[in-house]
C-alpha positions in Angstrom: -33.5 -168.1 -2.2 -36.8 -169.7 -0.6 -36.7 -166.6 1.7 -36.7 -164.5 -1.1 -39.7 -166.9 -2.6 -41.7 -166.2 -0.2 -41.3 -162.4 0.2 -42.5 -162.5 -3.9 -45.1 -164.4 -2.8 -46.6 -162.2 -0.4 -46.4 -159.0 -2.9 -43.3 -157.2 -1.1 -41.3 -157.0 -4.2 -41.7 -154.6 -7.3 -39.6 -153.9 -10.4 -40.5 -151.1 -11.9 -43.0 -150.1 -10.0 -45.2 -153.3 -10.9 -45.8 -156.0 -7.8 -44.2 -159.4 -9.0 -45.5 -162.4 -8.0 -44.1 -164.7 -10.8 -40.6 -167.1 -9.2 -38.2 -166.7 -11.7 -38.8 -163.1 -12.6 -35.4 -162.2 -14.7 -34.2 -158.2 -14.2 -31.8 -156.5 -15.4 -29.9 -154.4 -12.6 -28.4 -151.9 -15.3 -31.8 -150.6 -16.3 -34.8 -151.8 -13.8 -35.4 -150.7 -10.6 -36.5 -153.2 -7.7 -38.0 -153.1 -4.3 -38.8 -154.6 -1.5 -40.9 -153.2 0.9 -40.9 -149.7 -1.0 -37.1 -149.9 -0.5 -34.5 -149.8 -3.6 -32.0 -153.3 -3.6 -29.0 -152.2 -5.5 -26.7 -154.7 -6.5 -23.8 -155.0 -4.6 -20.4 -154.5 -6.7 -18.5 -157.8 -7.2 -14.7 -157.5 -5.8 -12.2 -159.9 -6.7 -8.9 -159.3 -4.5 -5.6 -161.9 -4.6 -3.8 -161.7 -1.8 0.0 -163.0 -1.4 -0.5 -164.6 1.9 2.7 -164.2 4.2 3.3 -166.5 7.3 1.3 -166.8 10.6 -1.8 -165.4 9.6 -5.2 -167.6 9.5 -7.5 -168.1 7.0 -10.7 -166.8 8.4 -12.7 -163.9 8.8 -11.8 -163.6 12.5 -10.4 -165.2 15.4 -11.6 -165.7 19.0 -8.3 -165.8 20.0 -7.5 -162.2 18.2 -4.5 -163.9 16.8 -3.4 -162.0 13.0 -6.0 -163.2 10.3 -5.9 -162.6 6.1 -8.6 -160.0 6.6 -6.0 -157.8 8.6 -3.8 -157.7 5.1 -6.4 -156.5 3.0 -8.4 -154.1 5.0 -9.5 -151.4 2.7 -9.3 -153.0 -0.5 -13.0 -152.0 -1.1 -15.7 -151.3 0.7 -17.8 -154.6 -0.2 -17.5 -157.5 2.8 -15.4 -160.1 1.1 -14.3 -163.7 2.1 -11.5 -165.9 1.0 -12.0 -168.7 -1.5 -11.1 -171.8 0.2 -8.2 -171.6 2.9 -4.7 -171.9 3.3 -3.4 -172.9 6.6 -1.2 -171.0 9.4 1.9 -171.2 7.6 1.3 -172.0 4.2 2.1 -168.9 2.1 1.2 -167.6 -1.4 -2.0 -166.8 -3.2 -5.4 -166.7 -1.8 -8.5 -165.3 -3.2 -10.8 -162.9 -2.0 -14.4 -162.1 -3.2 -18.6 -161.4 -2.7 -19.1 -163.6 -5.4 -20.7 -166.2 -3.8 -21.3 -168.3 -6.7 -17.5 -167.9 -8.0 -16.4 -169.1 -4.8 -18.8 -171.8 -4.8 -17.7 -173.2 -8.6 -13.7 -172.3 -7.8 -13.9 -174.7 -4.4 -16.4 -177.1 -5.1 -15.5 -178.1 -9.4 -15.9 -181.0 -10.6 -13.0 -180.9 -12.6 -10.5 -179.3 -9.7 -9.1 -175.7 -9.4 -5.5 -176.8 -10.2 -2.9 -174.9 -8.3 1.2 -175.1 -8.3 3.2 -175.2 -5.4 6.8 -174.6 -4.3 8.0 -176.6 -1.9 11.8 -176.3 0.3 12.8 -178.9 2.5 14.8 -179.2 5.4 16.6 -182.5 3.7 17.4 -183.5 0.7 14.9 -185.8 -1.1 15.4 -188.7 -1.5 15.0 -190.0 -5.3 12.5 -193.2 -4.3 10.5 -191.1 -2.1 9.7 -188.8 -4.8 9.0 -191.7 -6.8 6.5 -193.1 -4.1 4.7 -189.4 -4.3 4.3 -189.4 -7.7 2.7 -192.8 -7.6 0.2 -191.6 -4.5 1.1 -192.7 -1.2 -1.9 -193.4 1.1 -2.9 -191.4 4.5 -5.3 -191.4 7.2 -7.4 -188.8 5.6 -7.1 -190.7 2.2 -5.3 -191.2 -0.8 -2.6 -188.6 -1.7 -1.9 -188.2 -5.3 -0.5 -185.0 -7.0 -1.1 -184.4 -11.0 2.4 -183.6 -11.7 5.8 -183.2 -8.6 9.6 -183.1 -9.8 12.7 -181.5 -8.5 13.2 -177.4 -9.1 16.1 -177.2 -11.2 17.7 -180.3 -10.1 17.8 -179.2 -6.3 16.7 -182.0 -3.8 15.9 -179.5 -1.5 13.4 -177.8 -3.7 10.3 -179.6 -4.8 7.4 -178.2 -7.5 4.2 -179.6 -7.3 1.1 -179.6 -8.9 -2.5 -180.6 -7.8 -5.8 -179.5 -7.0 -6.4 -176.7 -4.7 -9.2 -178.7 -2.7 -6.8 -181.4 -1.6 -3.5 -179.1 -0.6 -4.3 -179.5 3.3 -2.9 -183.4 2.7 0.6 -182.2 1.1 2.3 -181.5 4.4 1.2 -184.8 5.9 2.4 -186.5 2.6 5.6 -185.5 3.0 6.0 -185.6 7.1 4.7 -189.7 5.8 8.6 -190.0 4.9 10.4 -188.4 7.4 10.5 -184.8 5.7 9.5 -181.6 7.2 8.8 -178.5 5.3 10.4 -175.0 5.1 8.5 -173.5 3.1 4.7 -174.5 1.4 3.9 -171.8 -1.1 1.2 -171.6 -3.3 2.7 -169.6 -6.4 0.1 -170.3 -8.5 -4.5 -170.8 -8.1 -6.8 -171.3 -11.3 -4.2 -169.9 -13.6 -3.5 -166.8 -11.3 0.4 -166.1 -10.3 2.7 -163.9 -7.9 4.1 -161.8 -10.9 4.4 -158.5 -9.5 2.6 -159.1 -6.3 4.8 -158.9 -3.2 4.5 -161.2 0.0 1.5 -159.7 2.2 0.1 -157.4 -0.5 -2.6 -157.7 -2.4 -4.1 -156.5 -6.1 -7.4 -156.2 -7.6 -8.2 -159.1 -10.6 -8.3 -157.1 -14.3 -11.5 -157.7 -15.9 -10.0 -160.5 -18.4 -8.9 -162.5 -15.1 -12.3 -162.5 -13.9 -13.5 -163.4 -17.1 -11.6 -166.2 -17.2 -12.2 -167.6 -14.0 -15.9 -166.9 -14.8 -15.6 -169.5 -17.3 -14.2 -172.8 -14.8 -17.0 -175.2 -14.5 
């Protein structure tokens, strides 16, 4: 933004044919034209892609190490360059967002209220009924205090946990766990900022309809 400031500044941008030199100039993409240099800006289209993220694929835009990455699963869902909102980690499955929408992304991983998400959880042991009962209280780790909003049994099986909290703090969930002895099967994000997995098989992805964008539009 102080890049684009300065460029004002010095006279390089027009709307309408009309040099601007006022900060704060509003425009309306749908009906005036802007340049910079004597060169049309057109908006880029916003693209909101969810993405059911399958095992042993990273996070990240690339990898030095060429090892499989998110980007590989959704490689020509639109032509716009778009990044994932916040990360899930190696083996961690389920829903992850994609978009251009810098400022969504910014509000989704950084709000003040948290971006709640649900996860399902299987075990490799049966859990134990006072270890659940320690989780739900919070249990404290290196990294810091590990609390989750809600965490219960799936239908009565020890094996299979549900667990609720916000998205910013999952990285801490397998350490919670791995704090009593437990390690994980399977850490699945089924559900991210009221988004869910209906219809939306493991390593494919779907465009958001406009009332989904809408509504996360409106998360503060």
């Amino acid at each position: 933004r102080r890049d684009a400031d300065q460029l004002i500044q010095l006279g390089l941008v027009k709307v309408n044919g009309k040099v601007v030199t006022e900060m704060g100039h509003k425009v309306d993409p749908r009906v005036d034209e802007v340049k910079y240099d004597d060169r049309n800006l057109k908006p880029e289209k916003l693209q909101y892609v969810l993405l059911n993220k399958p095992k042993d694929y990273l996070s990240t835009n690339e990898d030095p190490k060429e090892r499989k990455t998110v980007m590989h699963l959704i490689f020509g869902a639109c032509k716009e360059r778009i990044y994932p909102v916040g990360r899930l980690d190696r083996q961690t499955l389920g829903l992850l967002l994609f978009t251009n929408d810098g400022e969504m992304a910014t509000r989704l991983t950084q709000s003040k209220k948290g971006v709640q998400a649900i996860f399902h959880i299987e075990l490799s042991q049966k859990m134990k009924g006072e270890h659940l009962d320690s989780l739900r209280d919070g249990v404290k780790l290196e990294e810091g205090y590990f609390k989750p909003d809600e965490i219960n049994l799936v239908q009565g099986d020890p094996y299979q946990i549900g667990l609720k909290m916000q998205s910013s703090k999952t990285n801490s969930i397998r350490k919670a766990f791995e704090s009593f002895g437990y390690k994980l099967k399977k850490l699945d994000r089924v559900m991210f900022a009221g988004l869910t997995k209906k219809d939306l098989p493991r390593g494919r992805y779907r465009h958001l309809s406009p009332q989904e964008v809408n509504f996360l539009k409106m998360i503060r």
